[in-house]
N, C-alpha and C positions, 0 to 999 in steps of 0.2 A: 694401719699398715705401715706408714712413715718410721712411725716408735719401732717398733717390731722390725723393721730394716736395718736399725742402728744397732740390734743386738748383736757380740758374739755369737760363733755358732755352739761355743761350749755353755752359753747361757741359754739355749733355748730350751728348756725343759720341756718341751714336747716332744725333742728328737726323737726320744726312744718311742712313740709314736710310729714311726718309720718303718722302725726295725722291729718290733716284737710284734710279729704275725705267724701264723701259723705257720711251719716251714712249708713249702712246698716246693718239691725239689722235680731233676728233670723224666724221675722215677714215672710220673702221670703219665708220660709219652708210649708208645708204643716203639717195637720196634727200630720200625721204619722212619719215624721221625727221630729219633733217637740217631739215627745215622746220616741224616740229611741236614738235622740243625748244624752242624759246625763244618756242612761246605765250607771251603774259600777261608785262608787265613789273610787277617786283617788284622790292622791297626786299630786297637783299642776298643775289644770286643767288647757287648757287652752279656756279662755270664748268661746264659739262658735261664737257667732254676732262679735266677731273681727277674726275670721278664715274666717267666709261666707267675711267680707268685702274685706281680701288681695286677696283672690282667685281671687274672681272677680276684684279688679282691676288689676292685673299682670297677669293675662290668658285670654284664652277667651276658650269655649266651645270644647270638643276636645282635647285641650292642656293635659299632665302629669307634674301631683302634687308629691315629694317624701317627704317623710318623714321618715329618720332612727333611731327616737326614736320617737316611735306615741306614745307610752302608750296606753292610751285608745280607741284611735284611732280617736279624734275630726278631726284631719285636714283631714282625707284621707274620713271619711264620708261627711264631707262637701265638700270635691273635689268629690264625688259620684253624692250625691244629684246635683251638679250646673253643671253635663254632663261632670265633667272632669276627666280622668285616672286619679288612683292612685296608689301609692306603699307605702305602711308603712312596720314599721320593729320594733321587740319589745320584746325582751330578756327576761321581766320576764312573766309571765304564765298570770298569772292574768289579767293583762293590755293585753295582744293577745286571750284571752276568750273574755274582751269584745268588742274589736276592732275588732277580725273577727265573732263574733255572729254579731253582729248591722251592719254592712257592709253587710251580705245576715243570715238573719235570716229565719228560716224553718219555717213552717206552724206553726199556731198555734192548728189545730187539731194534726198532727206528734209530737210533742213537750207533750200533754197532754194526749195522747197516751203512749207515753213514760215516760211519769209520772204516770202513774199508773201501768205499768210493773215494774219501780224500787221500788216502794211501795211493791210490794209482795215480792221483792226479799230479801230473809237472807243474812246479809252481815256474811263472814268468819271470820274476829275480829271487838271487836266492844273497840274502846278507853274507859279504867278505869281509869284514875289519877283523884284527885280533880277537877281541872278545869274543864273537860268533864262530870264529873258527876252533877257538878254545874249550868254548859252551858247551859245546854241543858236536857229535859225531855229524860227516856227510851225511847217512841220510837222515839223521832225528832235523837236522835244520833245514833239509830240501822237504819234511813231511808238515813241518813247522810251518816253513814259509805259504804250503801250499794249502794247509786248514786258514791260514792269516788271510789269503786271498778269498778263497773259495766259501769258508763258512758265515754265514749271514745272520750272527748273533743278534744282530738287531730286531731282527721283525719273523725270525723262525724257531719254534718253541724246540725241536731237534738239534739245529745246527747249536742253537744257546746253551743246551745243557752241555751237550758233548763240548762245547766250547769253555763252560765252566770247570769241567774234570781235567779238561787240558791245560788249564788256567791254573789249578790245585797242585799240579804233579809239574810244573813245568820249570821248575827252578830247586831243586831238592841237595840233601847228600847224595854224594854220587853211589849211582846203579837205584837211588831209592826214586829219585827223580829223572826227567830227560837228562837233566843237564849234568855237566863238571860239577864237582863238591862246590857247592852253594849254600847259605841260608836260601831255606826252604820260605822265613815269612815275609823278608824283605829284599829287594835288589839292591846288590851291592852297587857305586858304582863301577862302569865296564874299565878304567885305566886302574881301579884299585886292584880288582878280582885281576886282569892281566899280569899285574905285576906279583901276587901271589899266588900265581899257579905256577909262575915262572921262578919264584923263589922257594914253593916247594916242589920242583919239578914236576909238576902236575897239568904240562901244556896238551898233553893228549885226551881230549874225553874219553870218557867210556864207552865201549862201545854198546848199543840199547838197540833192540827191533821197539820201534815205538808201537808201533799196534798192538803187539805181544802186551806193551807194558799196560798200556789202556786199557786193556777187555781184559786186563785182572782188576784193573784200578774201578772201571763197570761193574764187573762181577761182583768184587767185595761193595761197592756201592749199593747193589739192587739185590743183594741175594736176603734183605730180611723186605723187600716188596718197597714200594713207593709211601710218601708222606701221604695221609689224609687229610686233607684241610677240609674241614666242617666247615669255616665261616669263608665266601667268598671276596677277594679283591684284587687288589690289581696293584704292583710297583713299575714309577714312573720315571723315565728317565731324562734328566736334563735337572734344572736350575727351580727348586720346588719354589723360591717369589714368584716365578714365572707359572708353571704348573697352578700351584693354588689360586693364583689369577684368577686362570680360566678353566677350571676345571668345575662345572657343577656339580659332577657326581659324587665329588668328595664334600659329603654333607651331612647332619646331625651326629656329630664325631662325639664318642662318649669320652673317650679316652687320647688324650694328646699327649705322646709317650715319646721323648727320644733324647739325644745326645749329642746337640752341635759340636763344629770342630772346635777344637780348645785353641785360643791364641796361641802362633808361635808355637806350635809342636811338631806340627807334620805337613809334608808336602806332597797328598798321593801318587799325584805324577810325576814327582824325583823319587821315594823309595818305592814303588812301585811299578818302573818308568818297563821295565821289562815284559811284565804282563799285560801294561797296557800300550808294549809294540806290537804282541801277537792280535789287540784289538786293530792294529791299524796306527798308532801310535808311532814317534819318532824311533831310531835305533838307537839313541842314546837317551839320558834325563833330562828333559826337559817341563819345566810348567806347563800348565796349559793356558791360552789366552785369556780366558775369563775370568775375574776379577774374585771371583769364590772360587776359585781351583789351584788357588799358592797357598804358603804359607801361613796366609792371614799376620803378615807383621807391621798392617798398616790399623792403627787403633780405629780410625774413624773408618775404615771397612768393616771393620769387622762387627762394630755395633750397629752400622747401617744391615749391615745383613740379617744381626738379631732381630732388630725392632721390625726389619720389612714381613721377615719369614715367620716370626710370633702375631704380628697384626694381623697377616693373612690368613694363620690358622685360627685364629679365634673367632672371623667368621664363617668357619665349619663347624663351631661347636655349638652343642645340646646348652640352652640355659645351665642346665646340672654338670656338666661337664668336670673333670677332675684332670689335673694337668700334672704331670710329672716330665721333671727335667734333669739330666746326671750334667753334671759341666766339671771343670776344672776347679781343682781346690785353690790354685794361685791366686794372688789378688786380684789382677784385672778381669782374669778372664769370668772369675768369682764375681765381683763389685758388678762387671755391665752386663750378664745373665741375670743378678737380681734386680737390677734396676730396669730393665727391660719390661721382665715378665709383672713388676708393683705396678708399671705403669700403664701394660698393655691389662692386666688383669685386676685389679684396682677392687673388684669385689669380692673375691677370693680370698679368702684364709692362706698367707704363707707358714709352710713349715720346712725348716733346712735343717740336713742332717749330714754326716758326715756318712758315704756309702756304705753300705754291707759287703767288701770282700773278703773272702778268708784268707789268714794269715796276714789282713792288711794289706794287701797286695793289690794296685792300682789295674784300669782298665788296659795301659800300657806294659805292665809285668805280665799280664796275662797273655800278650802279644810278643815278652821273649823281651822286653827291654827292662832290664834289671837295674836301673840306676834309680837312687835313691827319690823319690816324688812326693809334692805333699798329698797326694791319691786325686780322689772325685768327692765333691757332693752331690748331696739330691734334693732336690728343690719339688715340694709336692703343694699345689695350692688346690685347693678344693673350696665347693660354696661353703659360706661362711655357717648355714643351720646343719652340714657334719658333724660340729664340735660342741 
């Protein structure tokens, strides 16, 4: 294992291993999954049609799927849809809105039902700084504040979904979205977006009936029917070292499938800080207190996270188990996800490969950030009698 850690990754002539599988693209899906998988845009998705292909080749029907940073929740919907248990896990709000909305989404009557109950409802404050007055017309931000109060994303499979389309649509081009001309995938900050609406005269929102816009944003959502998930599980919300602690039920995991945050790239609650004030979050960007919800620009955090949250998963897995990991191509974030997973996984066969995007295109190009990147690897360790 030790030898085989010191190789380049252009030396490993197994790579191509990785990558020459039968295509399997996100054509398998049916409709209605086909329109659910890429709720909620996020930072550094990861494609679906290479989710649907590991699934199926390293499980079979039945089998559990983990994953303790879903984000969005691609992998664990796509272990739903192909009949396979799942368990995800996913700390910041936003990304577990729309990971367990699209995993069992409520009615589409229940849902616009409830969209018109929080339409009449008066919310108790309504946000005045510049940017909210700018954001957004009088009433899209008194209809705003009063779903931020009212709807109880947490613990209500209704109020959640309807909270996740709200979530989607809530930052766009202007008239496409609630708000003033915005990036639709990330929040800008609010003294920046002020100062260019104000430079290109654009301090007036548009005006929007938000309900009108919803219950087309619905409609086009539910009109090919809801996902089918064949395999049953469940996405957890909070700090998954914590969660896989104490969670029994996440157990004989066939497949341990996901995508830690990459050092030093992103900080969901600064570029995200806007959708997650409609959760209850500050009105402007801010971190969140917890030690996994910055940045990650402190090196010895960030490996303590790896080693806690790899240890913990490895006792959910199946002897047989097959483990696949995408991380960052950079050196460090590269160097302590291998060294991590040789040491947590020490029986396994490692194989590292350079990702399968098209056009070369990194998990962050995919998310709208066009600067140059040295992409993702994948890191797949399987029992060593595979090979």
């Amino acid at each position: 294992m030790d030898d085989r850690l010191t190789q380049t990754i252009t030396e490993l002539s197994g790579a191509a291993r990785l990558t020459c599988v039968s295509p399997l693209t996100v054509s398998i899906l049916d409709d209605a999954a086909k329109r659910w998988a890429g709720v909620g845009p996020y930072y550094a998705m990861m494609p679906t049609a290479f989710v649907l292909e590991q699934i199926s080749r390293f499980t079979e029907p039945g089998d559990a799927v983990l994953d303790p940073f879903c984000g969005r929740g691609t992998i664990a919907f796509a272990a739903g849809v192909l009949g396979r248990s799942f368990f995800g896990v996913e700390i910041f709000p936003v990304g577990w809105v729309y990971a367990a909305a699209k995993c069992n989404p409520a009615s589409e009557r229940k849902i616009t039902k409830r969209l018109d109950q929080i339409a009449k409802d008066k919310p108790r404050a309504v946000e005045n700084s510049d940017f909210f007055r700018m954001a957004f017309a009088p009433n899209v931000l008194k209809f705003l504040c009063a779903a931020r109060e009212q709807l109880d994303w947490k613990s209500d499979p209704v109020d959640r979904t309807l909270m996740a389309i709200i979530l989607i649509c809530l930052h766009d081009k202007s008239k496409i979205g609630l708000s003033n001309q915005m990036r639709q995938t990330k929040a800008v900050h609010p003294d920046y977006a002020v100062r260019w609406w104000r430079r290109k005269h654009k301090t007036n929102p548009p005006k929007i009936d938000p309900v009108e816009m919803l219950k087309n944003k619905i409609k086009w959502r539910y009109a090919k029917g809801r996902p089918k998930l064949e395999g049953k599980g469940k996405i957890y919300f909070g700090d998954c070292t914590k969660i896989l602690s104490r969670e029994s039920r996440i157990s004989d995991v066939k497949l341990l499938f996901t995508s830690p945050p990459y050092y030093e790239i992103t900080n969901y609650f600064v570029d995200q800080w806007l959708r997650n004030w409609l959760l209850g979050g500050p009105p402007r960007p801010c971190s969140g207190n917890h030690p996994y919800m910055k940045r990650f620009d402190n090196k010895d955090v960030y490996r303590q996270l790896l080693n806690r949250a790899f240890k913990l998963a490895a006792t959910k897995l199946r002897p047989d188990a097959v483990v696949l990991v995408r991380t960052d191509a950079r050196e460090f974030t590269l160097k302590t996800t291998r060294e991590v997973l040789a040491n947590i996984f020490p029986e396994k066969d490692l194989l590292i490969a350079p990702s399968r995007l098209k056009g070369r295109l990194s998990q962050t190009a995919l998310f709208g950030d066009k600067q140059k990147k040295p992409g993702e690897i994948d890191m797949l360790l399987t029992p060593a009698e595979r090979r």
